[in-house]
C-alpha positions as CSV (number, residue, x, y, z in Angstrom):
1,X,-111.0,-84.5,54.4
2,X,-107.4,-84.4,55.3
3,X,-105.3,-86.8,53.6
4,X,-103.8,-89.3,56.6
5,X,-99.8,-89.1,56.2
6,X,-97.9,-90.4,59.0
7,X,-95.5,-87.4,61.1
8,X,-91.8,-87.4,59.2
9,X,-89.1,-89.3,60.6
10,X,-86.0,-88.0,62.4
11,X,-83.0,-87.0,59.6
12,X,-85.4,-86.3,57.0
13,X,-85.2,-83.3,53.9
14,X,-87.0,-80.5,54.5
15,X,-88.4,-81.4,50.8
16,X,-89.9,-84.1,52.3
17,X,-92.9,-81.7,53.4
18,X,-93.2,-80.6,50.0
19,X,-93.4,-81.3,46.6
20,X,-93.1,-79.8,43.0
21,X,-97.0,-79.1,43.2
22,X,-96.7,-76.8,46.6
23,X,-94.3,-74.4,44.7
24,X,-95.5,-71.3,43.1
25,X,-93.1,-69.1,41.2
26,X,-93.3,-65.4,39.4
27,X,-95.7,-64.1,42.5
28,X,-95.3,-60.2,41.7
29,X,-97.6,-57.7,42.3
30,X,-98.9,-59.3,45.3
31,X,-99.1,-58.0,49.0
32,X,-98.0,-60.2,52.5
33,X,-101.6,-61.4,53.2
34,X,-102.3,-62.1,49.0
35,X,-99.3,-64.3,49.1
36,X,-100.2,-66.1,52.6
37,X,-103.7,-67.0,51.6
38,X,-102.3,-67.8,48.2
39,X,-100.1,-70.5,49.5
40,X,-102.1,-71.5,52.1
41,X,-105.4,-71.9,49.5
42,X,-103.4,-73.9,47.3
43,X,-102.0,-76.2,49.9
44,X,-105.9,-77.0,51.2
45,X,-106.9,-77.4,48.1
46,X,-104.2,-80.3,47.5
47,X,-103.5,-81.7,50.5
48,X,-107.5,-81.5,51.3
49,X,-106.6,-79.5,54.8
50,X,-109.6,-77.6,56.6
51,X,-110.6,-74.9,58.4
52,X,-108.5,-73.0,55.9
53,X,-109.9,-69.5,57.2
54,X,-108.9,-69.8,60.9
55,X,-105.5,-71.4,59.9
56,X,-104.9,-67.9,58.0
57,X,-106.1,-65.7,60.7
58,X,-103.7,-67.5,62.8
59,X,-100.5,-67.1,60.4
60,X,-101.6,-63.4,60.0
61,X,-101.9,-62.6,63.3
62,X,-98.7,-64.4,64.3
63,X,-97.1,-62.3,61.3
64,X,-98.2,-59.1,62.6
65,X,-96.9,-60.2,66.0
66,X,-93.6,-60.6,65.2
67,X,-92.6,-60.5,61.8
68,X,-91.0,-64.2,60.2
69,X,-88.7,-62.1,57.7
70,X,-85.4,-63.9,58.5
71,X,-82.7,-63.3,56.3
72,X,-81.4,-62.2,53.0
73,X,-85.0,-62.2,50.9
74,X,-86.5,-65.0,52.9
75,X,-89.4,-64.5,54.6
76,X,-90.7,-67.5,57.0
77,X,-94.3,-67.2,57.4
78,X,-95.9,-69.6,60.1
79,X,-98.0,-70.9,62.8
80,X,-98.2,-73.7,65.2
81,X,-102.1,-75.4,64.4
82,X,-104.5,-77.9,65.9
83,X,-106.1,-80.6,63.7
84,X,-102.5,-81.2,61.9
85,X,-101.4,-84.6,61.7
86,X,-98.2,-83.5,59.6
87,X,-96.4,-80.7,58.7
88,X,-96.9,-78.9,55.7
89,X,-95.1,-76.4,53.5
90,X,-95.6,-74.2,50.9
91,X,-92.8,-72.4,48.1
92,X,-93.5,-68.9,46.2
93,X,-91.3,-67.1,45.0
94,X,-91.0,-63.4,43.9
95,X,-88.2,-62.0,41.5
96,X,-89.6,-58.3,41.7
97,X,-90.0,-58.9,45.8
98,X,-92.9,-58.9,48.1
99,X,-92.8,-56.0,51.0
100,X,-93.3,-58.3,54.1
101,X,-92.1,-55.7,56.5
102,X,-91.9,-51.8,56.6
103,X,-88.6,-50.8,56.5
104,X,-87.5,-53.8,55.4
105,X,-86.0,-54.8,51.7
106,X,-88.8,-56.6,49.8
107,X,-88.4,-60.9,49.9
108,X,-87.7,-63.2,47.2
109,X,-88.4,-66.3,48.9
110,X,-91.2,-67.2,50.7
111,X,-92.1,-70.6,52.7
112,X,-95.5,-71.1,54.1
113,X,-94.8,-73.3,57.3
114,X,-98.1,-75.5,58.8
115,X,-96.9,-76.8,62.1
116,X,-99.1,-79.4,64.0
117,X,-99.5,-77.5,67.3
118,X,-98.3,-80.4,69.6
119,X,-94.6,-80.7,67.5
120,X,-92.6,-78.2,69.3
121,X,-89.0,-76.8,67.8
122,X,-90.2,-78.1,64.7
123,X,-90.0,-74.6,63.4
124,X,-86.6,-74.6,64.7
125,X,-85.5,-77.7,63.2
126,X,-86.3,-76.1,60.4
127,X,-84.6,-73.1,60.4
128,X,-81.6,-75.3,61.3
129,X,-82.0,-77.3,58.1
130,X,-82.1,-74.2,56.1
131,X,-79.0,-72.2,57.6
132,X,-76.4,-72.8,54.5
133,X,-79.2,-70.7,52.3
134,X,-79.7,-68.3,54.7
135,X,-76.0,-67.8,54.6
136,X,-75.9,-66.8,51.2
137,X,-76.9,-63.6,50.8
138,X,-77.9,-63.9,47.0
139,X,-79.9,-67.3,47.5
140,X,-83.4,-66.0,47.7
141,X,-82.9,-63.9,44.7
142,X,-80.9,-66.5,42.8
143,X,-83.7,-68.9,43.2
144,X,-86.3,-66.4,42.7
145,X,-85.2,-66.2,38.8
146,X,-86.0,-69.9,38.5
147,X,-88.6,-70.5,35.7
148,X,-90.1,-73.9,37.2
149,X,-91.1,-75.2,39.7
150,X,-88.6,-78.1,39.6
151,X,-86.1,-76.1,39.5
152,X,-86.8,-74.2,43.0
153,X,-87.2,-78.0,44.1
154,X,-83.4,-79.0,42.7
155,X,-82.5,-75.2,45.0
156,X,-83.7,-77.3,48.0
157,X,-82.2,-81.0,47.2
158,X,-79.1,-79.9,46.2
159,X,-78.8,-77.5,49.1
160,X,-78.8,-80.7,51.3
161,X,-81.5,-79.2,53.9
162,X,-82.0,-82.3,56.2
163,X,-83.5,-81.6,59.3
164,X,-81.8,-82.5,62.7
165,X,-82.5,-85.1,65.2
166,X,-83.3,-82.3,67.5
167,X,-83.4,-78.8,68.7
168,X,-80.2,-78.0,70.8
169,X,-79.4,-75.0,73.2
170,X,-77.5,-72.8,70.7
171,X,-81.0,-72.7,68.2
172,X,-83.4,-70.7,71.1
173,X,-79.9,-68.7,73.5
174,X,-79.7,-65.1,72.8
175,X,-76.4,-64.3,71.5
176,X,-76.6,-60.3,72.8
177,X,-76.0,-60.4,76.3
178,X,-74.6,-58.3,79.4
179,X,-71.7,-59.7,81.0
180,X,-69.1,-58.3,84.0
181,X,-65.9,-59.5,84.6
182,X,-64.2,-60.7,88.1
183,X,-62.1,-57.6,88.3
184,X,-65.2,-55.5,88.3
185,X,-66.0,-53.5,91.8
186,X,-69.4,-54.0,93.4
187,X,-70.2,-50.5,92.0
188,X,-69.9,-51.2,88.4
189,X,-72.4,-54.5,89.0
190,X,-75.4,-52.0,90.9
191,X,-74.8,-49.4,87.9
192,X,-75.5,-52.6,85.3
193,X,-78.6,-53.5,87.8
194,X,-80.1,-50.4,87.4
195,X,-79.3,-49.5,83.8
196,X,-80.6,-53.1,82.6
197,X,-83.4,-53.8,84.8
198,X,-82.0,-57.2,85.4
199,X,-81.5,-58.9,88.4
200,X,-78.7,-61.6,87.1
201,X,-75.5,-60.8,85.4
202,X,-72.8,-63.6,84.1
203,X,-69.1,-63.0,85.5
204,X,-65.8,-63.9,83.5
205,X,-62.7,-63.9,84.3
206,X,-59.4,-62.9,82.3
207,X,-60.0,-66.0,79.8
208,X,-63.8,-64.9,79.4
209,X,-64.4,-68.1,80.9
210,X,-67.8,-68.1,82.6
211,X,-66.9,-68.6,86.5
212,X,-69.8,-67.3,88.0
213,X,-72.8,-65.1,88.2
214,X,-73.7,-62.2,90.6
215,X,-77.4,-61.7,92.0
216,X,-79.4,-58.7,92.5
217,X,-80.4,-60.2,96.0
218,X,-76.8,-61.1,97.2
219,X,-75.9,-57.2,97.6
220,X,-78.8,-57.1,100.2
221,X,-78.0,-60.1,101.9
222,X,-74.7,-58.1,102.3
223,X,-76.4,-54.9,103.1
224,X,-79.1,-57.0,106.0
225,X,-76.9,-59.4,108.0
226,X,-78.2,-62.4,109.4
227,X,-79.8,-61.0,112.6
228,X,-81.4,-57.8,110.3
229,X,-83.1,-59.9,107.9
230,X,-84.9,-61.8,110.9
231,X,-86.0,-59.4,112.6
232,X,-90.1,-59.1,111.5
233,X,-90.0,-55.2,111.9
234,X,-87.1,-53.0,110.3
235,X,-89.0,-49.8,111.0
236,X,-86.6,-48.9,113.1
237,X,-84.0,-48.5,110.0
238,X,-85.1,-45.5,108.3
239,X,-82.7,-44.2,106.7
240,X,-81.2,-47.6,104.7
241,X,-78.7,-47.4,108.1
242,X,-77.4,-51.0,107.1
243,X,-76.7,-49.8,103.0
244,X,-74.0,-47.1,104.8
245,X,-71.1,-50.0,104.4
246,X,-72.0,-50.9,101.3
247,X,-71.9,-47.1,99.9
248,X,-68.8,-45.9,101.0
249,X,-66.7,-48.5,99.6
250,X,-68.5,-49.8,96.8
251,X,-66.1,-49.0,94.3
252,X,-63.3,-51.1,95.8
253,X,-65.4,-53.9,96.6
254,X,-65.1,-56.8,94.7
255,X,-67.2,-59.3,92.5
256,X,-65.4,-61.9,94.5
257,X,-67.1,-60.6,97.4
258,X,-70.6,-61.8,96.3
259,X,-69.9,-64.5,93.3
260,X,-71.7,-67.5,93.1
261,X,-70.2,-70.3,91.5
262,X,-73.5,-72.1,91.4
263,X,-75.7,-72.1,88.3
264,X,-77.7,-73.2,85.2
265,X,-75.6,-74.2,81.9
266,X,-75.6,-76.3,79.5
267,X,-73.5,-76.9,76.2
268,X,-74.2,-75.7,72.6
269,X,-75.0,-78.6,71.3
270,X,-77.2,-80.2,74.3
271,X,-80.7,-80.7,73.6
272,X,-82.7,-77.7,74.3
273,X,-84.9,-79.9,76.6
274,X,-82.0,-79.9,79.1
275,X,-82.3,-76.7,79.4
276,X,-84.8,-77.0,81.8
277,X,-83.5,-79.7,83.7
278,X,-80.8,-77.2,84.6
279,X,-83.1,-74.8,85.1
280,X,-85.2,-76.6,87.5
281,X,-82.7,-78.3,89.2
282,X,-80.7,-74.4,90.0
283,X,-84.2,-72.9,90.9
284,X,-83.2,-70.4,88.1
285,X,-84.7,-68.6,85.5
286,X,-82.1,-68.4,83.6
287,X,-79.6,-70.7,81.6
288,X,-76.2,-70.0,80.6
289,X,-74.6,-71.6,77.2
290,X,-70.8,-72.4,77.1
291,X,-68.7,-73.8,74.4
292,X,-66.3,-75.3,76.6
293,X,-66.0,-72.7,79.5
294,X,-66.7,-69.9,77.1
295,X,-69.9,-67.9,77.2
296,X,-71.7,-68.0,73.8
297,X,-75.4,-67.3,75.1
298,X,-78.1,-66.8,77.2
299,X,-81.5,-68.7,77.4
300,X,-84.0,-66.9,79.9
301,X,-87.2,-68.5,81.1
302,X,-89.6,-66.0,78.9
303,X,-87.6,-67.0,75.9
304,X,-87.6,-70.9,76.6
305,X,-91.3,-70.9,77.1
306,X,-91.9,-68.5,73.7
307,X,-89.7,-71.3,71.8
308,X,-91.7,-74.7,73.0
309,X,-95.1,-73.2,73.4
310,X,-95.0,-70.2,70.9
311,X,-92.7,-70.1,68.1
């Protein structure tokens, strides 16, 4: 039977969900799937956690989903599981390196994360805690040469990894986004529809200060006036009659024309939760990230639902 541990407490160590006795050093000549069940045996066996075989299926399958190799020698394996009351998490480490990925360097650091399904960003959280080693390029090897097991715990205490209160907006925005600025004609903004397959595109101006967005659907509330798009039969418009305008002098029409200064952002560091207050409240599937007025990333509705249900 599961030991009964109450959840951890806001601002605590990541250490605090393990202890000398979950780490186990020197794992060479094992495979991905050896070292998951390794870890994830030992952990049942001291922390007395069940249905040990579906939890591994689970990790596997998430692994082979999308692989948890993060950074620099540190692979995060993981999965979000019913029946938890706690989280759990389990230390190996590999100074020859375990091939988690093809194509990838092998790691030298592996942690074993058991997340209680119903503690969402906690994964996150984590990560967060553990960004000043994933920083340092040389930390998962560095550590890997340790020779006890209290030594890879001093790694971890003197690398200060607390956890945060919470997951904010800048842990789950994309960073790699398309962006116009207000200068740009009408032209260049239906060439980025069609090359992106997107229907939204974030417009800055000479600051890159994030003044507004432009919409697939505003260009054909442009091209269909009013009396067009009530009209219940446009049979009579064959040939895209109404799109004429629009063609000819598409490449000295402006952004301006068709901005809209109306939609959902949030700053870097506000709760990630918010995210989809503003995303509610703009009807929008999509949530823009600002430091300030400046555009540091994008949070679309696919992602934001991955991060609180899935990751």
């Amino acid at each position: 039977m599961q030991k009964p541990e109450l959840p951890p407490k806001p601002n605590v160590s990541l250490t605090s969900f393990f202890s000398v006795d979950d780490i186990l050093i020197h794992q060479e000549a094992v495979s991905r799937n050896q070292i998951i069940r390794l870890l994830l045996t030992h952990l049942a066996e001291s922390h007395g956690i069940m249905e040990m075989e579906s939890y591994y299926n689970a990790i596997i399958e998430r692994e082979n989903a999308s692989g948890t190799v993060v950074s620099h020698g540190i692979a995060i394996p993981h999965a979000r599981l019913d029946g938890l009351n706690r989280p759990y998490v389990g230390v190996a480490t590999s100074a020859k390196g375990i091939l988690f990925a093809e194509g990838q360097p092998p790691v030298h650091l592996i942690l074993l994360l058991l997340i209680p399904r119903d503690q969402p960003g906690l994964y996150l959280q984590i990560l967060r805690a553990l960004a000043k080693i994933l920083r340092d390029h040389d930390a998962a090897r560095s550590v890997s040469q340790a020779t006890t097991p209290d030594e890879v715990m001093r790694f971890f205490e003197h690398g200060g990894t607390v956890l945060p209160d919470y997951v904010c907006a800048a842990d789950i925005m994309s960073d790699a986004f398309i962006s116009l600025h207000k200068k740009d004609s009408i032209k260049t903004a239906i060439d980025c529809f069609i090359a992106n397959e997107i229907n939204e595109i974030p417009v800055l101006d000479r600051n890159d200060d994030l003044v507004g967005v432009v919409r697939a659907g505003a260009l054909l509330k442009v091209c269909l006036p009013d009396y067009l798009r009530w009209m219940s039969d446009l049979s009579p418009i064959i040939n895209f009659e109404p799109f004429t305008t629009i063609l000819r002098k598409e490449h000295k029409s402006w952004l301006s024309d068709i901005l809209i200064d109306e939609f959902a952002s949030v700053q870097l560091n506000a709760p990630a939760v918010s995210v989809a207050g503003e995303m509610t409240r703009h009807n929008s599937t999509k949530c823009y990230v600002l430091d300030g007025k400046k555009l540091k990333g994008v949070i679309n509705l696919p992602r934001f639902l991955n991060k609180v249900f899935r990751e």
